[in-house]
C-alpha positions in Angstrom: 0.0 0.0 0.0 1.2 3.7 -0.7 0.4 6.5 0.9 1.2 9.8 -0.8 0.4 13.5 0.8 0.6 17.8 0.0 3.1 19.0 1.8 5.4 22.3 1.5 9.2 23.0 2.3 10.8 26.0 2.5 13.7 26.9 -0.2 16.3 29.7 -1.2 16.9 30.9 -4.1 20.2 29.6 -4.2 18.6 25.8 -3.9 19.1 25.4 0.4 16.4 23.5 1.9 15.1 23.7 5.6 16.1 21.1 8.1 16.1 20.9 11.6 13.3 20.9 14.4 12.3 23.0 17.4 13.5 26.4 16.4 16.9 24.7 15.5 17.0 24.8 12.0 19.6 24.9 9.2 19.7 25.7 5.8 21.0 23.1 3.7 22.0 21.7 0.2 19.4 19.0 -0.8 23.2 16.5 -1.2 23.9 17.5 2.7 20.6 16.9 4.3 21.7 13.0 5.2 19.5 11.7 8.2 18.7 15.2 9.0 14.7 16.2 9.5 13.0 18.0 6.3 10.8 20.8 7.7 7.3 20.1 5.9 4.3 22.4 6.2 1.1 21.5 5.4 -0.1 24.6 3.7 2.1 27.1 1.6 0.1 29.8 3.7 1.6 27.9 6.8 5.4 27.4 5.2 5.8 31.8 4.8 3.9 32.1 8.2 6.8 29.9 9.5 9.1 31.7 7.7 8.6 35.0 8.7 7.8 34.1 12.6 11.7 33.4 12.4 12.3 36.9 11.5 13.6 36.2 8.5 13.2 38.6 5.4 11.6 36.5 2.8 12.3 39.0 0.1 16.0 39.4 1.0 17.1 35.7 1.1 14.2 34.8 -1.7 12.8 32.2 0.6 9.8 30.4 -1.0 7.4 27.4 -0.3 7.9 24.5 -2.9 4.9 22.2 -2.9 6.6 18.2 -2.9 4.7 14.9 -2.3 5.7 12.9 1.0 5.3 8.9 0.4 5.0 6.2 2.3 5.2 2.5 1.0 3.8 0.0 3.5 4.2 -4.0 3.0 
């Protein structure tokens, strides 16, 4: 059985992605994320809302919400 979902991450412009959990997060490449935790949103509304509650300027970094489909494959 698979199980596919909506959810949004946050990006830069220059390709970083999210990670981290808690208030500690990181921006990294998508090659360097390793075992580390995607932040996932489940609205794009909710992904700049997150954004910008870390005080960071959206326009100045050119953070965006990417929409990507989380799967999961059950046996």
């Amino acid at each position: 059985m698979t199980i596919t979902r909506e959810r949004w991450v946050l990006r830069k412009r220059d390709g970083k992605i999210l990670v981290g959990q808690q208030r500690n997060y990181q921006w990294r490449d998508l090659k360097d994320v390793k075992d580390a935790r995607i932040a996932t949103y489940m609205s794009e509304k909710k992904a700049m809302r997150a954004a910008e509650s870390q005080g960071w300027h959206i326009e100045e970094y050119g953070i965006y919400a990417e929409r990507v489909n989380e799967m999961y494959v059950s046996f």
